[in-house]
Wavefront OBJ file of the C-alpha trace (Angstrom):
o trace
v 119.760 79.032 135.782
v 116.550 77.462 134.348
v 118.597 75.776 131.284
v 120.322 73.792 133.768
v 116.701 72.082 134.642
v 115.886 68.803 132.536
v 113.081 69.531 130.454
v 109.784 68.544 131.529
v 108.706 66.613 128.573
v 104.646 66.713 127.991
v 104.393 62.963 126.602
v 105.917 60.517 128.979
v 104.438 57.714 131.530
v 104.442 58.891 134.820
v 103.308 57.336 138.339
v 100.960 59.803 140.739
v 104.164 61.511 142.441
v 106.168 62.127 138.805
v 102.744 64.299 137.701
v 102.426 66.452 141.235
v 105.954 66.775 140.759
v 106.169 67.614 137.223
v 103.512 69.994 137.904
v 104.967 72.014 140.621
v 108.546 71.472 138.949
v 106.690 73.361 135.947
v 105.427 76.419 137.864
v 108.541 76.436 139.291
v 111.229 77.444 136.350
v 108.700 79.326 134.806
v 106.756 81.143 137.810
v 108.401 84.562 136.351
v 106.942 84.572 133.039
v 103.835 82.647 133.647
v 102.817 85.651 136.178
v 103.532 88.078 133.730
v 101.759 87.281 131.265
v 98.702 86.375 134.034
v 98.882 89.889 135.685
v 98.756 91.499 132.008
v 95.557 89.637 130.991
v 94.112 88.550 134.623
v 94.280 91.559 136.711
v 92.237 93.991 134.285
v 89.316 90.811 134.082
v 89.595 90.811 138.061
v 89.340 94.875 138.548
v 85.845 94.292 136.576
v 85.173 91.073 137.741
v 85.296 92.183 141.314
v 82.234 94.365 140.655
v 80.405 91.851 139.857
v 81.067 89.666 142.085
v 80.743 92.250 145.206
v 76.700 92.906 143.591
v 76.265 88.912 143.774
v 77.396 88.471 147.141
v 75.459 91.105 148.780
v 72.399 90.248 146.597
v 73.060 86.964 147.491
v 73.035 87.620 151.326
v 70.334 89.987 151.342
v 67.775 87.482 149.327
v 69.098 84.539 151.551
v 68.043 86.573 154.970
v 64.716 87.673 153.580
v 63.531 84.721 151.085
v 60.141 84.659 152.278
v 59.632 88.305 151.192
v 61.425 87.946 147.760
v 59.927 88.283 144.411
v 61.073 88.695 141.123
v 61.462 92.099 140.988
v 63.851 91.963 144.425
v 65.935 89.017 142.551
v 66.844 90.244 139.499
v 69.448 92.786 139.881
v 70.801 90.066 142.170
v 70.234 87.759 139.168
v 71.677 89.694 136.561
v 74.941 90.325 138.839
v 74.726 86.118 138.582
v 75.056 86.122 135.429
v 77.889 88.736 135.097
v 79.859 87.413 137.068
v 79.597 83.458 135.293
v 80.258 85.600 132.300
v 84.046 86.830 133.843
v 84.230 83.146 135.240
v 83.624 82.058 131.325
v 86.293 84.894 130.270
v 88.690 83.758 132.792
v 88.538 80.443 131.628
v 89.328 80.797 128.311
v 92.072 82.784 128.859
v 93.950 80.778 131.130
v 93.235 77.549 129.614
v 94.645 78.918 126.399
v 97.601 80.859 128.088
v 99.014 78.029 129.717
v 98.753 74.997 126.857
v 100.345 77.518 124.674
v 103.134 78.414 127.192
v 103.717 74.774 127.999
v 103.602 73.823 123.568
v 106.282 76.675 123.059
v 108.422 75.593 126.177
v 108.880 72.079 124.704
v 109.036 73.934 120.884
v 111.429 76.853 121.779
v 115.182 76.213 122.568
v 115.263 78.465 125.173
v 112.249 77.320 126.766
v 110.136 80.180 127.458
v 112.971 82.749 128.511
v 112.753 85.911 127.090
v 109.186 85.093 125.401
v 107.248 87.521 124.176
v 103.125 88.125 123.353
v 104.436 88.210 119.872
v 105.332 84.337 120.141
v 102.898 83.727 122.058
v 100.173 85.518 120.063
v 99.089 83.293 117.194
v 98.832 80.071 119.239
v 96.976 81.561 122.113
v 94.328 83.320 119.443
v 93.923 79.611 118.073
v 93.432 78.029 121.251
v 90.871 80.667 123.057
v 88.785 80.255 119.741
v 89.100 76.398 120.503
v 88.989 76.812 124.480
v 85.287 78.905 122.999
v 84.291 75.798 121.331
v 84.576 73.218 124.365
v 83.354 75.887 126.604
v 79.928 75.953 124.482
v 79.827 72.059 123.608
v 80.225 71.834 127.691
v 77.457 73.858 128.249
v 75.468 71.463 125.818
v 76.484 68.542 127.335
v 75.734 69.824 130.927
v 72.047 70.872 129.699
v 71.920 67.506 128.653
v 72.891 65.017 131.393
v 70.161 67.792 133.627
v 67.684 66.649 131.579
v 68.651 63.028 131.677
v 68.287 63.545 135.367
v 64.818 65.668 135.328
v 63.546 62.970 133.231
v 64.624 60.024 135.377
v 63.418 62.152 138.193
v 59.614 62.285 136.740
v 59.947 58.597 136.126
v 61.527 57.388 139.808
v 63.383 59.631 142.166
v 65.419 56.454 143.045
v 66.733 56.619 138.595
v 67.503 60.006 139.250
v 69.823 59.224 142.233
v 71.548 56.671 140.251
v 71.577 58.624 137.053
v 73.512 61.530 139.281
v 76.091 58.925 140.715
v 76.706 57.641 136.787
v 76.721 61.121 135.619
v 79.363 61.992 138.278
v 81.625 58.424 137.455
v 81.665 59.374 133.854
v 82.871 63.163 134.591
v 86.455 62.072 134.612
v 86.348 60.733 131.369
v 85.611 63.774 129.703
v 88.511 65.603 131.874
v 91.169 65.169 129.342
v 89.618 66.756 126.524
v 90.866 70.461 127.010
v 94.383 69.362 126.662
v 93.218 66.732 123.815
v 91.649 69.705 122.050
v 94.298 72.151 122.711
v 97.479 70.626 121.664
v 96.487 68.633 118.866
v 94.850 69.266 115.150
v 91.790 67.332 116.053
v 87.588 68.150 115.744
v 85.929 68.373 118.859
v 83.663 65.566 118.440
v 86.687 63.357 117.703
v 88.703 65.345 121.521
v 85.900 64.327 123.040
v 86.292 60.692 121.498
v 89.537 60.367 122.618
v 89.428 61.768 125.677
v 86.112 59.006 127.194
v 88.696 56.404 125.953
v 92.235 58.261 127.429
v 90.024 58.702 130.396
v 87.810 55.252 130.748
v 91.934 53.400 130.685
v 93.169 56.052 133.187
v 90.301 57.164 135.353
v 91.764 56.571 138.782
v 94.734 58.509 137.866
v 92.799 61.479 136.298
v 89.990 61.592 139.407
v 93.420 61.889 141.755
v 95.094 64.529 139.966
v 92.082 66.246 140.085
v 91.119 65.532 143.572
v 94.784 66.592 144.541
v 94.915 69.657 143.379
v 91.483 70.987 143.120
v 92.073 70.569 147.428
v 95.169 72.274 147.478
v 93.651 75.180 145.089
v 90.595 75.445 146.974
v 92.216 75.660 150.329
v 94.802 78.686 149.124
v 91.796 79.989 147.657
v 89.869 79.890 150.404
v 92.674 81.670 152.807
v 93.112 84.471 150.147
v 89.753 85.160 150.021
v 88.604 84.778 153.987
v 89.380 88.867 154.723
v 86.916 89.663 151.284
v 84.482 87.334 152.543
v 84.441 88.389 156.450
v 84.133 92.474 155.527
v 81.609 91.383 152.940
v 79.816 89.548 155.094
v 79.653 91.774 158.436
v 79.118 94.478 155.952
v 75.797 92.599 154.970
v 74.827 91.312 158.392
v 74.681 95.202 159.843
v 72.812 96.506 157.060
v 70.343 93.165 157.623
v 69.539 94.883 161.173
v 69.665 98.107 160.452
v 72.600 99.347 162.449
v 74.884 99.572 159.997
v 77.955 101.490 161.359
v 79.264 104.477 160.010
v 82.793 102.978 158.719
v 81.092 99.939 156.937
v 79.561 102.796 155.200
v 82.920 105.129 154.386
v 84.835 105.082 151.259
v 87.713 103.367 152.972
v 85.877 100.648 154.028
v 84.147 100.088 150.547
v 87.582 100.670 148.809
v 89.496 98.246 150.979
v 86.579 95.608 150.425
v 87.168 96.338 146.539
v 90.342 95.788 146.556
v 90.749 92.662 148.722
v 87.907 91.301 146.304
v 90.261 92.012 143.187
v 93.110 90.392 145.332
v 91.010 87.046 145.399
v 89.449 87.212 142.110
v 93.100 87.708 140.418
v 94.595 85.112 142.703
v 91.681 82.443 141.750
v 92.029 82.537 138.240
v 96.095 82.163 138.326
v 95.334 79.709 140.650
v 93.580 78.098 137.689
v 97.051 76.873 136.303
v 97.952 74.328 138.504
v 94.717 72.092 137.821
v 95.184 73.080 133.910
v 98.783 71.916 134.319
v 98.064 68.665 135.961
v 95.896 67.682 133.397
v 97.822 67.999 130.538
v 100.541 66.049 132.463
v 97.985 63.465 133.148
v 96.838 63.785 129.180
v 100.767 63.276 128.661
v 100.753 60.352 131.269
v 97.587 58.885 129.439
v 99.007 59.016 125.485
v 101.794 57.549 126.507
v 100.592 54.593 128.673
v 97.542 54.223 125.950
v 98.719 54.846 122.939
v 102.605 54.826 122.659
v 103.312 58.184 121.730
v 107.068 58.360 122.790
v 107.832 54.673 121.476
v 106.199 55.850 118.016
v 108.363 59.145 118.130
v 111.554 56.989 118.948
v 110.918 54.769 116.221
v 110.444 57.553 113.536
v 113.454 59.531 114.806
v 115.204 56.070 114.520
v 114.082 55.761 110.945
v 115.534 59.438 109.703
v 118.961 58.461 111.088
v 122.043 58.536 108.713
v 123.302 55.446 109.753
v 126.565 53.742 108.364
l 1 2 3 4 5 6 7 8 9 10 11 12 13 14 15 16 17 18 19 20 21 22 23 24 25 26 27 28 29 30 31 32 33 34 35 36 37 38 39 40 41 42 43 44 45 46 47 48 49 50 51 52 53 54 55 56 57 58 59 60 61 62 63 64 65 66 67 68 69 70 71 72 73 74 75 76 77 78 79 80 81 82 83 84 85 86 87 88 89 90 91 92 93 94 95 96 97 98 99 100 101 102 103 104 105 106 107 108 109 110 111 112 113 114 115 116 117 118 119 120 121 122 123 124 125 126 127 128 129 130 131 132 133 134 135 136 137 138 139 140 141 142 143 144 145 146 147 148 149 150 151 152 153 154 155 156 157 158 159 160 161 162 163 164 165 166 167 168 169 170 171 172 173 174 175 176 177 178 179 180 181 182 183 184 185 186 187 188 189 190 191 192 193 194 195 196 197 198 199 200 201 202 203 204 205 206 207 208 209 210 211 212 213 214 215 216 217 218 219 220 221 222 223 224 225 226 227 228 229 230 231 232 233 234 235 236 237 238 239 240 241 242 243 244 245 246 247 248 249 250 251 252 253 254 255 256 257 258 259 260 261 262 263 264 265 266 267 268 269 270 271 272 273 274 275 276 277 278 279 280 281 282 283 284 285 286 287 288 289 290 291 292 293 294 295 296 297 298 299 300 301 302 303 304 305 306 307 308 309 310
């Protein structure tokens, strides 16, 4: 049934409906396999994640309701929980980046499209890309520590820089946008991805900033409903024990277990979530060789050239 779909071809210009489309169209014929492979790698990461995340929030609340009395020693189990759970976030990341660029490479590679596709295919290009997916994610991190102290710096200078550093900082994000998919599907060095995607992105910016806007809304708000029944037992959970008069079900195994698991439940759901803004962006990185640099003209014309003609 999903042969008789017309392949979605990475490298083609598209207008803003023909990506959202594409995108959805995507998730669509391959929904099956793509949760598979999600569930087998996401839902063991959420089971620990949730942990994590469960000592953060209630940390979180109890040092937000009683700041004036905090000190160090108060914050930093709520601190370290912090920085568990950014280290899942980080895992998550990886993983899911890599998983779906090499899911959408062998769908366009394999003749069968990704029926029937193992961890065997999929193994060798989804090692490559988490080691690569590793590299941005650190080189980010770089980059992030230094536009902060581009900022600081303006900051100590004139609050007023620092204001319009910020705004700059945030027009320029877009451009650096495309470089996961840059990165990921192509033999290229990082410093020459992130080249190539500040000059994909500078020609395309309006297109990549509504992708993004587009979708991160639409993720966000499913998010947000999946998670509301964590977050409301969470957060009655921490407002009795605030006052003192806690009751005796908040405290039962029940309650703690269903809490668990409805935090698992959103933590799983959030990171296959993750997909549809990694999938828009490579169709926009598609959208953007294409338009930019002539990728499907260029393939046409060496196709043309290897032609037996008479």
């Amino acid at each position: 049934m999903n042969q008789e779909r017309p392949l979605i071809k990475l490298y083609r210009t598209r207008t803003f409906s023909e990506k959202m489309s594409d995108t959805f169209d995507f998730v669509r014929e391959n929904w099956r396999t793509m949760l598979k492979f999600l569930t087998y790698m996401m839902l063991p990461l959420a089971l620990v994640q949730t942990f994590a995340m469960n000592n953060f929030m209630t940390g979180y609340m109890s040092f937000s309701t009683a700041i004036d009395s905090a000190n160090f020693e108060t914050m930093l189990p709520w601190l370290s929980s912090m920085g568990v759970t950014m280290v899942f976030y980080f895992i998550a990341m990886i993983l899911v980046n890599a998983l779906t660029y090499t899911m959408m490479q062998l769908y366009e590679q394999r003749q069968e499209r990704l029926q029937g596709i193992t961890f065997a295919d999929l193994q060798p290009a989804f090692m490559n890309k988490c080691g690569r997916q590793l590299v941005l994610l650190l080189t980010g991190m770089v980059l992030m520590i230094l536009f902060a102290l581009i900022i600081f710096l303006l900051t100590v200078i004139n609050p007023v820089l620092s204001v319009l550093g910020a705004v700059v900082v945030i027009l320029l994000l877009p451009l650096f946008m495309l470089v996961h998919p840059v990165y990921l599907f192509e033999k290229i060095g990082v410093i020459s991805a992130y080249a190539k995607s500040i000059r994909l992105g500078w020609k395309t910016w309006a297109g990549v900033v509504a992708v993004i806007t587009v979708l991160y809304i639409m993720v966000t708000i499913v998010e947000s409903v999946v998670s509301m029944p964590w977050y409301i037992m969470l957060t009655l959970k921490s407002a009795f024990a605030t006052q003192g008069s806690e009751p005796a079900f908040m405290s039962s195994f029940v309650y703690t277990a269903i809490q668990y698991l409805l935090g698992a439940v959103s933590n799983f759901f959030g990171n296959c979530m993750l997909t549809l803004l990694i999938i828009g962006l490579a169709y926009q990185y598609g959208h953007a060789c294409d338009k930019v640099d002539g990728v499907t003209v260029d393939r046409d014309i060496e196709n043309f050239e290897t032609l037996n003609v008479e």
